[in-house]
C-alpha positions in Angstrom: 14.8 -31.3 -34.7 13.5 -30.2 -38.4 13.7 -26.9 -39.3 9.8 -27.2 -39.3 10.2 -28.6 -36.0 12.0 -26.1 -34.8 9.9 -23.3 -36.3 6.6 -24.6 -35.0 8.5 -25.0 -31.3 10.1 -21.0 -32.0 6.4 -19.9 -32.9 4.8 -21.5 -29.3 7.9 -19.9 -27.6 7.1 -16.6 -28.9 3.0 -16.9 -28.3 4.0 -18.1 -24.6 6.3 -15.0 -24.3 3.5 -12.6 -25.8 0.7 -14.5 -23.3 3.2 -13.9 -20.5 3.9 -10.1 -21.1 0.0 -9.4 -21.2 -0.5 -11.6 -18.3 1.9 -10.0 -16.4 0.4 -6.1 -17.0 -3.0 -7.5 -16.3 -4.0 -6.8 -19.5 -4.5 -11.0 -21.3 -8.3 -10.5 -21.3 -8.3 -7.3 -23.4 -9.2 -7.2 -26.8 -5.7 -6.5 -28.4 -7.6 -3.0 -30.2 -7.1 -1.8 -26.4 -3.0 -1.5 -26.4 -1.3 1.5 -27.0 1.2 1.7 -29.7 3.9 1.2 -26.9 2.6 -1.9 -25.2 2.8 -3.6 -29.1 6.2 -2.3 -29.1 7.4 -3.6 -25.6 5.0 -6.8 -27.1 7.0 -7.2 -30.2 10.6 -6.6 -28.6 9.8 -9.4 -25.6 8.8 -12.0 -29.0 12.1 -10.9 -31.0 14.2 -11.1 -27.5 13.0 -14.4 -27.4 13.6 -15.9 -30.8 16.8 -14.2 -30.7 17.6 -16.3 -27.3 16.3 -19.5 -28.9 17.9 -19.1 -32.2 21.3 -18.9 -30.6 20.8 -21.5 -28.7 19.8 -23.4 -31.9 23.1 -22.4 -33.6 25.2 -23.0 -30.3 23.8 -26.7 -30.0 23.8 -27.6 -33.7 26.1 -25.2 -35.8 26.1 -27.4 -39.0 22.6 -27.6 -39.6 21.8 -23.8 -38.5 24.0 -22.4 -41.1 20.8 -19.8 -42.5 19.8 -18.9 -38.8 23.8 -18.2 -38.5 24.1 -15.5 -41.0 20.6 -14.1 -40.3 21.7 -13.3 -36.6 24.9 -12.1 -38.0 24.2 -10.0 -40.6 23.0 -7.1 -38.4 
């Protein structure tokens, strides 16, 4: 996978995780004006989770090519 590839696959991942936290509080057919500060944190967190899950699994799988993604995890 291209590290376009794999940015255009980390971007869906993340809107599926966003459509699945406001699906799951009942809230997907709200206009997003409607969500309290909180909710677009708890929003936020679930997407950064995610890409954090995904981009260690990127590294794990192929550690040559993920050198970047490597020290942005680890620089923390």
């Amino acid at each position: 996978m291209t590290e376009d590839e794999w940015q255009a696959h980390v971007t869906r991942e993340a809107a599926k995780e966003i459509g699945a936290w406001l699906e799951a509080r009942g809230r997907l057919d709200q206009p997003i004006c409607s969500l309290t500060m909180r909710d677009l944190e708890a929003l936020a967190q679930n997407a950064i989770t995610h890409f954090i899950v995904l981009a260690s699994r990127r590294v794990a799988v192929a550690p040559d090519s993920s050198g970047d993604l490597r020290r942005f995890l680890m620089s923390g």
